[in-house]
N, C-alpha and C positions, 0 to 999 in steps of 0.2 A: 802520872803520865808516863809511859812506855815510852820507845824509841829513842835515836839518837840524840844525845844535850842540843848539838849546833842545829839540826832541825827544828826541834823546838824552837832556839832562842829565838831563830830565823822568824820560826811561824807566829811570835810573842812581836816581835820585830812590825815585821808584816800587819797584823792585826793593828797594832797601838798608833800604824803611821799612815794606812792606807791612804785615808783622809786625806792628811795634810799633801800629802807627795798630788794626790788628784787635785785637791784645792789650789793647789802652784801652777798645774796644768790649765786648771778652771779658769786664771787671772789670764793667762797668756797664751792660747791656743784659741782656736775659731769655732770647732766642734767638740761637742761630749765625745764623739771617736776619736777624735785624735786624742783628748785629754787622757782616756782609758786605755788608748795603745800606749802611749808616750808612758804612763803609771805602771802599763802593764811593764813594759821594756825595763823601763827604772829596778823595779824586784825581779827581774831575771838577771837583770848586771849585777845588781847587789849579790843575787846569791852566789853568782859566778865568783864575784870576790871577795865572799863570805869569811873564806880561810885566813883573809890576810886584814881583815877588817882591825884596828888599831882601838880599844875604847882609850887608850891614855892622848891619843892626836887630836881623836874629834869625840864628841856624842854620836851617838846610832842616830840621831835624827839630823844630825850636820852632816855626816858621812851621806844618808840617802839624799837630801838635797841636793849636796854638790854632784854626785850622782844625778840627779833628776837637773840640775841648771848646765851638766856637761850635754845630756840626752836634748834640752831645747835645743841648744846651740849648735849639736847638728842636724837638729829638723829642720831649722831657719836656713842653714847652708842647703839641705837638700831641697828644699822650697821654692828658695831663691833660683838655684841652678834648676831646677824645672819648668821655671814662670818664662825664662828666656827664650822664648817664642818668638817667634814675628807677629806684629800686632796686626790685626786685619781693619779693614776699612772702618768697620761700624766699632771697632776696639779701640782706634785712636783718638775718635770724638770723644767719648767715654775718657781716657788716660790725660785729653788734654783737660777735658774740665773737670782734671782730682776727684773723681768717682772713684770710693774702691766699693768691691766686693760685699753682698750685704751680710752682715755679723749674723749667725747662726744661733740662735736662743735656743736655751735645753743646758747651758753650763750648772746654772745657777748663779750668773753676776745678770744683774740688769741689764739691757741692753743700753739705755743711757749711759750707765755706769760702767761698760766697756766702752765704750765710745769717751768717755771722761778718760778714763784709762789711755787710748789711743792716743789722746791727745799730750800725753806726758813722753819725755826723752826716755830715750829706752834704759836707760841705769836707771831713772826712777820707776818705770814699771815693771823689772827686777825687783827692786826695794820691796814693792810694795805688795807686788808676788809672793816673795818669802817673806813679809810679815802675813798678811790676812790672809792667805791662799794656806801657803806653809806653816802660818802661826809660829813663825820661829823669832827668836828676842833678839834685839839690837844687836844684841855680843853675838849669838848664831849669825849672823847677814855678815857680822862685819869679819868672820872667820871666813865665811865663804866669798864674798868679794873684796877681799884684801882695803875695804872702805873701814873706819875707826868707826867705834859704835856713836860719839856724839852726833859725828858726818851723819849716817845710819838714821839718825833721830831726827837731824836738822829734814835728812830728804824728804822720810814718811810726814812731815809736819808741812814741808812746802809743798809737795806732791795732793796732798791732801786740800791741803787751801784754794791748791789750783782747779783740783776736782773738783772742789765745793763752790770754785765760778762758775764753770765750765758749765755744771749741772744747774743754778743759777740763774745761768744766760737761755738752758734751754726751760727754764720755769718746772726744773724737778730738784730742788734739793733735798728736799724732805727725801730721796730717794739714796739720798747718800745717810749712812746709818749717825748718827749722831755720835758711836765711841772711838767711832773712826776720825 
């Protein structure tokens, strides 16, 4: 291979984690577009901070993570600060009887099983983000949310049980994968 090392590694980088960084997006975002902005965004900040990137602080795939869960954090802020609108007539019927939005298929998570998802506290649908989405291990989650890895383990297990009512109650469990 020709050209610059740090290019490379960047491109070796990129290649080994596309995935996962989209799959974090895939758990917690609404549409494949935004999943794909949001992944795009993530490897252009990465390479912005390529120069200073640490391998003895984090793993290359801890360092893009926390990368990719600073980049939700503020789509959720710019999201939020958009939505602030004034509701209109036929809006607030809708807003009073807890309607939201209908969930956009094309991620690749169920649409049950985002709606399972939805219905967990948002430190657990983090959790569970950077475990199956991220594919990242206890000790990675618990480096990026400052959580111990047993915490880490206790969540994805109750997070999990809760999903497997949730799904259950709607008569799909079989939809929730079994090594989950």
């Amino acid at each position: 291979m020709t050209g610059d090392p740090d290019r490379q590694q960047f491109a070796k980088l990129y290649d080994e984690h596309v995935g996962r960084v989209y799959g974090f997006f895939g758990y917690r975002v609404a549409s494949r577009e935004e999943a794909e902005d949001l992944t795009q965004l993530t490897f252009e900040r990465a390479l912005r901070a390529w120069g200073g990137f640490d391998p003895e602080r984090a793993s290359p795939r801890t360092w893009l993570m926390a990368i990719a869960k600073n980049l939700l954090i503020d789509h959720y802020r710019r999201d939020r600060a958009s939505r602030e609108t004034p509701i209109e007539e036929g809006d607030a019927v809708e807003a009073s009887l807890g309607h939201e939005p209908p969930i956009h298929p094309g991620l690749g998570v169920d649409p049950e099983l985002e709606a399972a998802l939805k219905g967990l506290p948002e430190r657990e649908r983090q959790v569970i983000a950077l475990r199956f989405g991220g594919d990242l291990t206890s000790r990675e989650i618990a480096e990026l949310t400052g959580i111990g890895p047993a915490n880490v383990d206790q969540i994805v297990s109750r997070s999990l049980r809760s999903m497997r009512a949730a799904l259950e109650e709607r008569g799909t469990a079989a939809g929730l994968r079994s090594d989950l």
